[in-house]
N, C-alpha and C positions, 0 to 999 in steps of 0.2 A: 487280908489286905483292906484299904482302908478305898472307898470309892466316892467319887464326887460328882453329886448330877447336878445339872441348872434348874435352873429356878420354873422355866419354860415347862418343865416336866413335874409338877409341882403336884397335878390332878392325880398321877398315877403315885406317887408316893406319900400321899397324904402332907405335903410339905417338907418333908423330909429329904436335905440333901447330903447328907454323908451317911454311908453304912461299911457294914464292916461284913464283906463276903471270905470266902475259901475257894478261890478257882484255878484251874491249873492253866487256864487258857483263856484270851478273849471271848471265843466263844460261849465254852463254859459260862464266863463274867456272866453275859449275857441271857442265856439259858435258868441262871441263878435269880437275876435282875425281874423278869418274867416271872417268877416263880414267890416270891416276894412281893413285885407291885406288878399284878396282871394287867396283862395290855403293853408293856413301856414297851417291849421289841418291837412292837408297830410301828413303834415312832423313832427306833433306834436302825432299825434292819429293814432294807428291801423285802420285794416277794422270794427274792434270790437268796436271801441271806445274807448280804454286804452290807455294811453300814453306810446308810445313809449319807447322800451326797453333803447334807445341810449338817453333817454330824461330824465331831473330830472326838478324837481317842488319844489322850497323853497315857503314855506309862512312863512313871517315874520323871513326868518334865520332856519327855521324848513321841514327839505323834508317832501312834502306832496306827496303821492300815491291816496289818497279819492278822486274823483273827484264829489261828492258831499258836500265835507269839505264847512262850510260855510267861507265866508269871512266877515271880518269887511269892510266897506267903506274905511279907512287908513289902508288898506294892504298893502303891500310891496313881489309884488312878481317876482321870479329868474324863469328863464326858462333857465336851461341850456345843453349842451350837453356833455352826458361821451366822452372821448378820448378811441380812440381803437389804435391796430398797433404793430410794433414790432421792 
């Protein structure tokens, strides 16, 4: 599957924002994500393990919260960050 992070996240992946993982699950994603550019699940996941308030998860065009949701191989997924401020 093909993944998209923002730019925001730029320190943990040396600039890089598209890769191409194998996961069967968000979780997974993520576990993978960690494992590749260490540190990003700090900034992706609670102490709990949920994703982050300031964080959204598209699969396939569709915000995913499940982090069990599975994935097809030809996923296409968005990592990206809500905007705050005033």
């Amino acid at each position: 599957m093909i993944v998209h992070l923002p730019a925001a996240l730029d320190d943990y992946t040396g600039g890089q924002r598209t890769c191409e993982l194998g996961a069967r699950t968000l979780e997974e994603l993520f576990a993978l994500l960690d494992e590749r550019y260490p540190g990003i699940a700090f900034r992706l996941l609670d102490e709990v393990g949920a994703v982050r308030r300031h964080i959204r998860v598209w699969r396939d065009g569709v915000p995913e919260e499940d982090l069990g949701a599975p994935l097809r191989s030809d996923a296409v997924v968005h990592v990206t960050l809500a905007l705050s401020g005033g």
